[in-house]
C-alpha positions as YAML, in Angstrom:
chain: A
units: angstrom
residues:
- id: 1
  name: UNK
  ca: [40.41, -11.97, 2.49]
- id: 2
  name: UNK
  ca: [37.42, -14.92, 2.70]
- id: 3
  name: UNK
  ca: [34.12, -12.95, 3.50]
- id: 4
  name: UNK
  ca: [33.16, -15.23, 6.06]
- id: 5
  name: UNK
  ca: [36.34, -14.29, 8.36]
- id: 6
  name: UNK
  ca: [34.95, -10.17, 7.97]
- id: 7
  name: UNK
  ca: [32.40, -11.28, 10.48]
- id: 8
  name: UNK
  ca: [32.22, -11.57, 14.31]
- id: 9
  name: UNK
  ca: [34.25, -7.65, 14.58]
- id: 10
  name: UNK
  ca: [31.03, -6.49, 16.49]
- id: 11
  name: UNK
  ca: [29.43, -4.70, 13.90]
- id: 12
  name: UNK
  ca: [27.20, -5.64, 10.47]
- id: 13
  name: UNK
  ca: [28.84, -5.74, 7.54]
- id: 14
  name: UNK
  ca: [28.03, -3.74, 4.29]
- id: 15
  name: UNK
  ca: [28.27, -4.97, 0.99]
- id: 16
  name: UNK
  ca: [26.57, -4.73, -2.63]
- id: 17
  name: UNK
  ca: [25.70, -6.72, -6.00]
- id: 18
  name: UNK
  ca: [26.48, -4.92, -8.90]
- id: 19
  name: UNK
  ca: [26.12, -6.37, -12.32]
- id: 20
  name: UNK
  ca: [28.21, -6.68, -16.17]
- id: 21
  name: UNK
  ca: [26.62, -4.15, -18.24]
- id: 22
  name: UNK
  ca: [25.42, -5.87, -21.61]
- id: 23
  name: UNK
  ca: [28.00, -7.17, -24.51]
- id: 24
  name: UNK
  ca: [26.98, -4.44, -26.65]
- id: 25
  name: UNK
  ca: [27.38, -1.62, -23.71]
- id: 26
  name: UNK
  ca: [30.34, 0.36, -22.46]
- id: 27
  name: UNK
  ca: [31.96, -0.90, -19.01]
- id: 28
  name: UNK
  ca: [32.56, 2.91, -18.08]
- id: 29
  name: UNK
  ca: [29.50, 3.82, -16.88]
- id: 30
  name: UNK
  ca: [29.67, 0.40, -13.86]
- id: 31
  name: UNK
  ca: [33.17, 1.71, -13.37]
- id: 32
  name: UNK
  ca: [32.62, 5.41, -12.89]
- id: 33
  name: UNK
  ca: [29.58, 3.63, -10.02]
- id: 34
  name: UNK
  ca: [32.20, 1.57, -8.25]
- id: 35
  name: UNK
  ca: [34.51, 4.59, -8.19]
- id: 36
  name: UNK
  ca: [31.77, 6.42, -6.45]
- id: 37
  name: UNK
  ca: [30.79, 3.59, -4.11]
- id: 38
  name: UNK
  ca: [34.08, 2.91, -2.80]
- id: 39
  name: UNK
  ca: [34.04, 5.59, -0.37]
- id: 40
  name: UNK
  ca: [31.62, 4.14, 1.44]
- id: 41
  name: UNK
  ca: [33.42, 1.61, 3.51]
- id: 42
  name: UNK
  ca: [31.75, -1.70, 1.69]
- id: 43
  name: UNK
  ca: [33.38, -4.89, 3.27]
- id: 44
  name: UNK
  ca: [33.17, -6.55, -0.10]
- id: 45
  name: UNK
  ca: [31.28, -6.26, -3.48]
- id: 46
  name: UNK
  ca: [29.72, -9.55, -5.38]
- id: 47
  name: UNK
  ca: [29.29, -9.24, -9.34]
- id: 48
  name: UNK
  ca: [26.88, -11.73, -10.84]
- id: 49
  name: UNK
  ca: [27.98, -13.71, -13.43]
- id: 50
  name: UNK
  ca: [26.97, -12.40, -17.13]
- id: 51
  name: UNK
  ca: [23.47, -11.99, -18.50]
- id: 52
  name: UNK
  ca: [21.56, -15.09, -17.04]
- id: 53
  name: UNK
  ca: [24.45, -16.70, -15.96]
- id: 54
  name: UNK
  ca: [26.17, -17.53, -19.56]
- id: 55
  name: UNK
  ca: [29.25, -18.26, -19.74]
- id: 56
  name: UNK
  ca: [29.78, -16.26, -22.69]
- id: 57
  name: UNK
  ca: [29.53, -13.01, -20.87]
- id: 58
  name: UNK
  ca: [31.93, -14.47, -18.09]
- id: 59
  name: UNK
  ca: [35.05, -12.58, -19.26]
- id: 60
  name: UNK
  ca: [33.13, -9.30, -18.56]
- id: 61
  name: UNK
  ca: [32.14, -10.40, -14.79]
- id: 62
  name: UNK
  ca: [35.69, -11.70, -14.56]
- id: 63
  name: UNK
  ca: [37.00, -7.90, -15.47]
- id: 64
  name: UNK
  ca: [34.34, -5.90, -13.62]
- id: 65
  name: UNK
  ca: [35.17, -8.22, -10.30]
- id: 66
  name: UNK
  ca: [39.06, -7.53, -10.76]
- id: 67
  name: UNK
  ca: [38.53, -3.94, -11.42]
- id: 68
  name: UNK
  ca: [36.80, -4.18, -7.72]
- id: 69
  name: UNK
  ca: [39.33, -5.92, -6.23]
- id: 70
  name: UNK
  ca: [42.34, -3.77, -7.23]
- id: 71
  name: UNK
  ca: [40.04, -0.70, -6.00]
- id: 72
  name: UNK
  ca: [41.08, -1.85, -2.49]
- id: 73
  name: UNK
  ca: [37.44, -3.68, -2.23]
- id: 74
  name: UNK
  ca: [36.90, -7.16, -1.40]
- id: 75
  name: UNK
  ca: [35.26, -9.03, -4.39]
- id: 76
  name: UNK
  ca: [33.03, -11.68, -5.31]
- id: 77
  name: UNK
  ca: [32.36, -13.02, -8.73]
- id: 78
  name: UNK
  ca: [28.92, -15.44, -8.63]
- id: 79
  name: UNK
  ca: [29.40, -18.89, -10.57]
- id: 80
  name: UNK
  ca: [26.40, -20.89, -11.86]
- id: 81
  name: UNK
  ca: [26.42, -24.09, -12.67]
- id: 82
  name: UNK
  ca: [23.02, -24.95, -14.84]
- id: 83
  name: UNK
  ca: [25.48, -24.23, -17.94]
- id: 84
  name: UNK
  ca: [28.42, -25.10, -16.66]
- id: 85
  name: UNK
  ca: [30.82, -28.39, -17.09]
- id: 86
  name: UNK
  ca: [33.40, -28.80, -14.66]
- id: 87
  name: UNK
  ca: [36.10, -28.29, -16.96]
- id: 88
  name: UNK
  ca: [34.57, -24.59, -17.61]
- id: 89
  name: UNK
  ca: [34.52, -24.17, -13.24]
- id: 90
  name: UNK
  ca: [38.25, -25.53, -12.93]
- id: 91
  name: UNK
  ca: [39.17, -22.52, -16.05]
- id: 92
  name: UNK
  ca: [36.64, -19.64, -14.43]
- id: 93
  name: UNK
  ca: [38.27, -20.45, -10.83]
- id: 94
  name: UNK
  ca: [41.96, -20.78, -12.21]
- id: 95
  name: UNK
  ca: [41.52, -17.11, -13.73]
- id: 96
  name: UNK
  ca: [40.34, -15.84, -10.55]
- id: 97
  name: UNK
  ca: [42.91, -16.73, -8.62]
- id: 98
  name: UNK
  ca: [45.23, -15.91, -11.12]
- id: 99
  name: UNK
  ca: [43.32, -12.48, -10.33]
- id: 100
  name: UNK
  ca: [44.00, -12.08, -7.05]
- id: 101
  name: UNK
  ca: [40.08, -12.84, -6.62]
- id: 102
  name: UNK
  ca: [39.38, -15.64, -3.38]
- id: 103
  name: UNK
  ca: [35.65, -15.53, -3.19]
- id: 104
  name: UNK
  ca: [33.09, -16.99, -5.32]
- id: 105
  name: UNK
  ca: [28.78, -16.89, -4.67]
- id: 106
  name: UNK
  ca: [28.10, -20.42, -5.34]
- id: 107
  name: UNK
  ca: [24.78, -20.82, -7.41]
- id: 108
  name: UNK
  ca: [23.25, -23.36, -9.36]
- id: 109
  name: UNK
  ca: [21.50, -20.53, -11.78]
- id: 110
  name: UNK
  ca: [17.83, -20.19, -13.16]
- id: 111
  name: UNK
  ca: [16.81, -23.25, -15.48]
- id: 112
  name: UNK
  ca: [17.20, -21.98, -19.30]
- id: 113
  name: UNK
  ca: [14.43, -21.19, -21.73]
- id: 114
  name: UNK
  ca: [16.37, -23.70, -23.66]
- id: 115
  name: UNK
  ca: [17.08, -26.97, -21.72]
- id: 116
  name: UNK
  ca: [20.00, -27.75, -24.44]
- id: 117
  name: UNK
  ca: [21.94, -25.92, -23.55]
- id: 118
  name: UNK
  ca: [22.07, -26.91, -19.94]
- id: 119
  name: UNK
  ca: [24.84, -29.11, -18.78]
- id: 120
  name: UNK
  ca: [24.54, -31.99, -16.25]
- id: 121
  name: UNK
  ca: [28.02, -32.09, -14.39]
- id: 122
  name: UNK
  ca: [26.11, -30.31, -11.55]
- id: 123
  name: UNK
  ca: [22.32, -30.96, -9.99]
- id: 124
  name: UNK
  ca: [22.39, -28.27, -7.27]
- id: 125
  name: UNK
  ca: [25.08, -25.45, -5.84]
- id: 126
  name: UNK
  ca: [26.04, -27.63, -3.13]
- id: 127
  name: UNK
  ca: [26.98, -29.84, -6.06]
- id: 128
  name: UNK
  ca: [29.41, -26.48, -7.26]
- id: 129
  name: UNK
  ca: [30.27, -25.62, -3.56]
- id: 130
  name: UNK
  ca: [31.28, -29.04, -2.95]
- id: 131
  name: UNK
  ca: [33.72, -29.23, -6.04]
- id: 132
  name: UNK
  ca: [34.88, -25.62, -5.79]
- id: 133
  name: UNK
  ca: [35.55, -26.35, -2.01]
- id: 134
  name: UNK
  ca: [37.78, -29.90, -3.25]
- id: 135
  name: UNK
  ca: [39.24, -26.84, -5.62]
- id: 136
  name: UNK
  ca: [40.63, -25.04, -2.15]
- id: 137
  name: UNK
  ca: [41.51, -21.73, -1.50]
- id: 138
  name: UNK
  ca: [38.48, -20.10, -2.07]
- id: 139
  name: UNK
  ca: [35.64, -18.91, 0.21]
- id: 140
  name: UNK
  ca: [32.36, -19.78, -0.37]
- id: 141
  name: UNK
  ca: [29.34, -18.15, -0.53]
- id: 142
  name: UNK
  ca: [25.67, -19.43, -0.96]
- id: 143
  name: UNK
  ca: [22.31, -18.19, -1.70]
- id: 144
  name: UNK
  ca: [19.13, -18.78, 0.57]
- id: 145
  name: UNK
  ca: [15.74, -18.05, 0.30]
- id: 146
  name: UNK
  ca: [13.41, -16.06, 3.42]
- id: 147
  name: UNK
  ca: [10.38, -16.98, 2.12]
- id: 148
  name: UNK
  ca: [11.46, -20.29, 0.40]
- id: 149
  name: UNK
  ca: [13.03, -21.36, -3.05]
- id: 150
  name: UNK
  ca: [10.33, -21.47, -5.53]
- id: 151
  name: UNK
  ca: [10.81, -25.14, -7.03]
- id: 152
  name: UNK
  ca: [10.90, -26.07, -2.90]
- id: 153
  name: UNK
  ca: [8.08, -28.68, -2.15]
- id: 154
  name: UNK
  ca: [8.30, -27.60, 1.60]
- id: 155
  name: UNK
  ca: [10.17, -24.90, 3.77]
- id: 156
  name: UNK
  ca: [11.55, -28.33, 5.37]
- id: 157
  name: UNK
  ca: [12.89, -29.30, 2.30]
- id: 158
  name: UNK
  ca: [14.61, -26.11, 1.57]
- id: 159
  name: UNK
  ca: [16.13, -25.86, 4.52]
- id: 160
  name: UNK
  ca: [17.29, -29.65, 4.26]
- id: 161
  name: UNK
  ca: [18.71, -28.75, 0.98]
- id: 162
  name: UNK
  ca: [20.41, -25.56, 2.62]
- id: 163
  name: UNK
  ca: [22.34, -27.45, 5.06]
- id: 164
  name: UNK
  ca: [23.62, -29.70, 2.50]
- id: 165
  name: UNK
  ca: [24.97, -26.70, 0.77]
- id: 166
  name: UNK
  ca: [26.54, -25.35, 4.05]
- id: 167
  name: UNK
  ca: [28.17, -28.72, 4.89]
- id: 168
  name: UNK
  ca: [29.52, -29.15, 1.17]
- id: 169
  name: UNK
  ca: [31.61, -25.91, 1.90]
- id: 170
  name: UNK
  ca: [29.66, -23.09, 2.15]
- id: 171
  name: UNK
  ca: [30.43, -20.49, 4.72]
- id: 172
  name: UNK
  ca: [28.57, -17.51, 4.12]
- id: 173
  name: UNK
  ca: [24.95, -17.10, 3.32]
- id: 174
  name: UNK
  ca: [22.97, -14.64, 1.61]
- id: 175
  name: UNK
  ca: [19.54, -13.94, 1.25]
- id: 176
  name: UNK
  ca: [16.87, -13.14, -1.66]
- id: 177
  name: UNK
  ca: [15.66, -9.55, -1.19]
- id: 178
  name: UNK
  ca: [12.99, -9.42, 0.84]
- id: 179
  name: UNK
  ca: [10.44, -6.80, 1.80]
- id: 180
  name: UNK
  ca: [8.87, -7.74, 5.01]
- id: 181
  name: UNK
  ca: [11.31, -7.82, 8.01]
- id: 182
  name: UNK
  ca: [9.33, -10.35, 9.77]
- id: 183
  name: UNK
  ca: [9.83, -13.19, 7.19]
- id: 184
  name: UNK
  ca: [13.85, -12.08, 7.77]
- id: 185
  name: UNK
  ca: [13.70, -12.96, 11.75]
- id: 186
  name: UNK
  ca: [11.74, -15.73, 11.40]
- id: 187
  name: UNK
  ca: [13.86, -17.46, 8.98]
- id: 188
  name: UNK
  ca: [17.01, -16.60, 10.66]
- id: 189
  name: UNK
  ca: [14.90, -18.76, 13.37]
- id: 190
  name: UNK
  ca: [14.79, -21.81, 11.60]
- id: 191
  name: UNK
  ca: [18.19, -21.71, 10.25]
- id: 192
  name: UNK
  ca: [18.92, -21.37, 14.07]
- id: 193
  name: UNK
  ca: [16.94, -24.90, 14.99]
- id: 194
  name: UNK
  ca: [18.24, -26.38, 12.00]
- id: 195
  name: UNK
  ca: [22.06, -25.79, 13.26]
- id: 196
  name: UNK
  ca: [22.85, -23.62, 10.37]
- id: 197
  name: UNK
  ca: [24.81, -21.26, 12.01]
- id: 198
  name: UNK
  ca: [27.25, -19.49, 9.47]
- id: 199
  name: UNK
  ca: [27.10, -15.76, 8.92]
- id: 200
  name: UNK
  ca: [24.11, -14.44, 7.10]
- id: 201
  name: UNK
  ca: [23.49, -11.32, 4.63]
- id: 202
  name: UNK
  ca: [20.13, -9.53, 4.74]
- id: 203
  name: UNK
  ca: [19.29, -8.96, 1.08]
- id: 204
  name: UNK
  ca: [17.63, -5.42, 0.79]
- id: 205
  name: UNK
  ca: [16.23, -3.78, -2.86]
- id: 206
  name: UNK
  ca: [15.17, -0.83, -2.84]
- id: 207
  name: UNK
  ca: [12.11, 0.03, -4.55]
- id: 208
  name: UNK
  ca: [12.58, 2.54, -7.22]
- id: 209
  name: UNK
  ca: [11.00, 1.51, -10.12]
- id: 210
  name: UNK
  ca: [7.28, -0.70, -10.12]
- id: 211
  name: UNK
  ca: [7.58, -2.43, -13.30]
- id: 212
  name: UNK
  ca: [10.98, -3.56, -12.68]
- id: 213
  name: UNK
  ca: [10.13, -4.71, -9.25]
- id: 214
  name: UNK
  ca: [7.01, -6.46, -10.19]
- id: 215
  name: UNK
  ca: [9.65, -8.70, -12.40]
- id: 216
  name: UNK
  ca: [11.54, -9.14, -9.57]
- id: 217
  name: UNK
  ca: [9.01, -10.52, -7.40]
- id: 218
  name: UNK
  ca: [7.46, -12.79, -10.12]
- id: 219
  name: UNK
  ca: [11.15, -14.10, -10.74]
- id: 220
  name: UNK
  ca: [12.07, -14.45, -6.79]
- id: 221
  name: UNK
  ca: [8.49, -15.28, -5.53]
- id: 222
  name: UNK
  ca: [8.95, -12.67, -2.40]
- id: 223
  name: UNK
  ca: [5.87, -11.20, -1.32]
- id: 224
  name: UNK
  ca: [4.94, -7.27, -0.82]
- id: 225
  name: UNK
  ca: [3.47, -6.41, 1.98]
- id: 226
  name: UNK
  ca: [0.27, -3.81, 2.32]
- id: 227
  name: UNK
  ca: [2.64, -1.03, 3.06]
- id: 228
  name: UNK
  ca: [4.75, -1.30, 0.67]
- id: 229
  name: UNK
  ca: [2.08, -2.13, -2.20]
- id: 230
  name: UNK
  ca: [0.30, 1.22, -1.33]
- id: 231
  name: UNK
  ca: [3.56, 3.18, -2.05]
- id: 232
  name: UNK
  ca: [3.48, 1.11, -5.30]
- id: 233
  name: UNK
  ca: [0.50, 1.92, -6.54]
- id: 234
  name: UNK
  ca: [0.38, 5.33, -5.28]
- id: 235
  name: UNK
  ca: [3.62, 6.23, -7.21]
- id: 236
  name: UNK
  ca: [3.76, 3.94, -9.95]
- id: 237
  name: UNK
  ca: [3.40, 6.64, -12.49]
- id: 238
  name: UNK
  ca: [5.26, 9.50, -11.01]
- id: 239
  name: UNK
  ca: [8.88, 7.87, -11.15]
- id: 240
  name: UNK
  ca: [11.00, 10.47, -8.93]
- id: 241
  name: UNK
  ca: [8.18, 10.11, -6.37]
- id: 242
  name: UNK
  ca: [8.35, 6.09, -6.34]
- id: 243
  name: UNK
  ca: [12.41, 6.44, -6.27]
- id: 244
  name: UNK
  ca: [12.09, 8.43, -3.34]
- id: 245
  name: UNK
  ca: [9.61, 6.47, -1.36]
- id: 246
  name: UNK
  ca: [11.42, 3.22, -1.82]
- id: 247
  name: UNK
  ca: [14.82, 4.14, -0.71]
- id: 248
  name: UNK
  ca: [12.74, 5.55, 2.67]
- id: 249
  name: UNK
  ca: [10.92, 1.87, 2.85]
- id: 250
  name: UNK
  ca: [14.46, 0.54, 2.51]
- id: 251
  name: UNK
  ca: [16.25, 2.50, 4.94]
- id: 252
  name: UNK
  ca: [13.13, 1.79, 7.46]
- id: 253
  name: UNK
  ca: [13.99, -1.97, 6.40]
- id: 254
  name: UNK
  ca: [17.96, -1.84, 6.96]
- id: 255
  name: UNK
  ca: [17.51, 0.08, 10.38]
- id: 256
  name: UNK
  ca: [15.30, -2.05, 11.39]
- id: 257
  name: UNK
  ca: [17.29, -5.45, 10.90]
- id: 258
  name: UNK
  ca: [20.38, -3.61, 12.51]
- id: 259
  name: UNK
  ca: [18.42, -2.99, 15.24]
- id: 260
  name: UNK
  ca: [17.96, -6.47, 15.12]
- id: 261
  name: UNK
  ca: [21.81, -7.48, 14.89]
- id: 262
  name: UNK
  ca: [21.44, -8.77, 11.96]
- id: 263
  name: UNK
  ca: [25.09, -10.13, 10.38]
- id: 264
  name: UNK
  ca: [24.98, -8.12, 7.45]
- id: 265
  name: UNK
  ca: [23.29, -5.77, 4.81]
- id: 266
  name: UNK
  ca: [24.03, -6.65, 1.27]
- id: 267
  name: UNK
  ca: [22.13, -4.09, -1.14]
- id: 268
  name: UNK
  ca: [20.79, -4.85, -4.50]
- id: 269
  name: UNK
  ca: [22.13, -2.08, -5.80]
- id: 270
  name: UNK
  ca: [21.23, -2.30, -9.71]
- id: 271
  name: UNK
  ca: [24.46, -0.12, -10.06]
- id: 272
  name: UNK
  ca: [22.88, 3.11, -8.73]
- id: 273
  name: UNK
  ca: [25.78, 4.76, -7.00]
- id: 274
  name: UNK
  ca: [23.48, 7.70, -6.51]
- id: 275
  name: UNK
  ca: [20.75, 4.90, -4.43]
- id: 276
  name: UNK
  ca: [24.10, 3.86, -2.67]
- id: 277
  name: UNK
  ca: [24.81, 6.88, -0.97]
- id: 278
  name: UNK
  ca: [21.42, 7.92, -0.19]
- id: 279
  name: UNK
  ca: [21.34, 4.30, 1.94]
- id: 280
  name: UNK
  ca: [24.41, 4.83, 2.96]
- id: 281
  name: UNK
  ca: [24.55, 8.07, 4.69]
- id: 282
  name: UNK
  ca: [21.16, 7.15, 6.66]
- id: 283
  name: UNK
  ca: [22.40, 4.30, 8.08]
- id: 284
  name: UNK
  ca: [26.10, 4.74, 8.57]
- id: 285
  name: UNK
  ca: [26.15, 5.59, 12.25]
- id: 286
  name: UNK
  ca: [24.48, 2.45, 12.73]
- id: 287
  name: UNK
  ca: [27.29, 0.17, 11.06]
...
């Protein structure tokens, strides 16, 4: 089933992004976490594709994204395009389908270290939606950012550049995690204006670890607000106390947005089935 026809049932949806562990790392361990997720009535799960989006670890994402989808769990495999020709897109997309797999994340992928080894088939994801959409039968969905794509010279622009991606084929959005909910409703306002007006996924992280979040937001360019950079630097050293305080901040964060009727929840979940369920049980009354 296409993500984008899960929505309009009267209620949010639920979803999460898992991830491929490493070449040189057992599967088993993101298997035993999708076991234990699975009773948790997620409308679909999205698997990103390999370590930074190379297509060398693409078999992996390809097998961790079928495992999904014969658990009885919508999936979503994420394509990138930076490294990508067309000829690798029509093979990746021919194996899905041969999969049973209908929905792909459309990205264009962070710009490698190593500008060789980029490929120039595709400029931008609504360049990959587009031909994945001329592809047919797939849904599609696309990334967009609350607080503004980095390399964006102007919110304007980004949004300009996000309605080309919708109108190339996308039909599904979601967001970069964000931390301030405020950011979230205002942007949802300006897709709004701008006549984007396709379903849209509130991306939530919880907070568990400082260092690795501090990577995050230097990689995403979201901001943290006060409240959430005293729990930071409060708990920073004391690990079990920092895990603790961000899921809270997060489930303040989700309840809040579903207050809000927003479409969707789609949790970062850095395949922490344990983080899952904590979410999960807090908020399930209000899916």
């Amino acid at each position: 089933m296409k993500i984008a026809d899960k929505f309009g049932k009267g209620r949010a949806l639920f979803s999460l992004e898992v991830f491929p562990p490493k070449k040189d790392s057992s599967i088993d361990g993101i298997y035993k976490c999708i076991d234990e997720v699975s009773a948790y009535n997620l409308d679909y799960i999205s698997v990103t594709f390999g370590a930074a989006g190379s297509l060398a670890d693409t078999a992996r994402s390809v097998e961790l994204t079928s495992y999904i989808q014969n658990s009885g769990i919508t999936a979503s495999m994420h394509l990138t395009c930076i490294a990508s020709s067309e000829t690798d897109i029509v093979g990746i997309t021919k194996t899905l389908r041969e999969r049973g797999i209908d929905n792909v994340l459309a990205l264009r992928g962070d710009l490698p270290a190593d500008m060789s080894v980029a490929k120039h088939d595709f400029s931008y994801a609504s360049d990959l939606a587009k031909f994945v959409s001329n592809i047919g039968g797939f849904g599609i969905s696309g990334a967009c950012y609350p607080e503004m794509h980095r390399e964006a010279s102007s919110f304007a622009e980004d949004i300009k550049h996000l309605k080309i991606k919708v109108e190339s084929g996308v039909s599904h959005l979601v967001s970069q995690l964000f931390f301030d909910n405020e950011i979230f409703h205002n942007f949802r306002e300006k897709l709004a204006i701008a006549g984007i007006d396709v379903p849209l996924d509130a991306g939530i992280m919880p907070v568990t670890n400082a260092a690795q979040i501090k990577k995050m937001v230097t990689m995403c360019g979201a901001s943290i607000p006060p409240k959430l950079a005293r729990i930071i630097n409060k708990y920073s050293d004391n690990p079990e106390a920092m895990a603790d305080a961000g899921i809270s901040y997060a489930i303040d964060q989700i309840s809040d947005l579903l207050a809000s009727d927003v479409d969707g929840i789609h949790l970062y979940a850095m395949n922490n089935a344990g983080n899952v369920k904590r979410i999960y049980e807090s908020i399930k009354s209000q899916l």
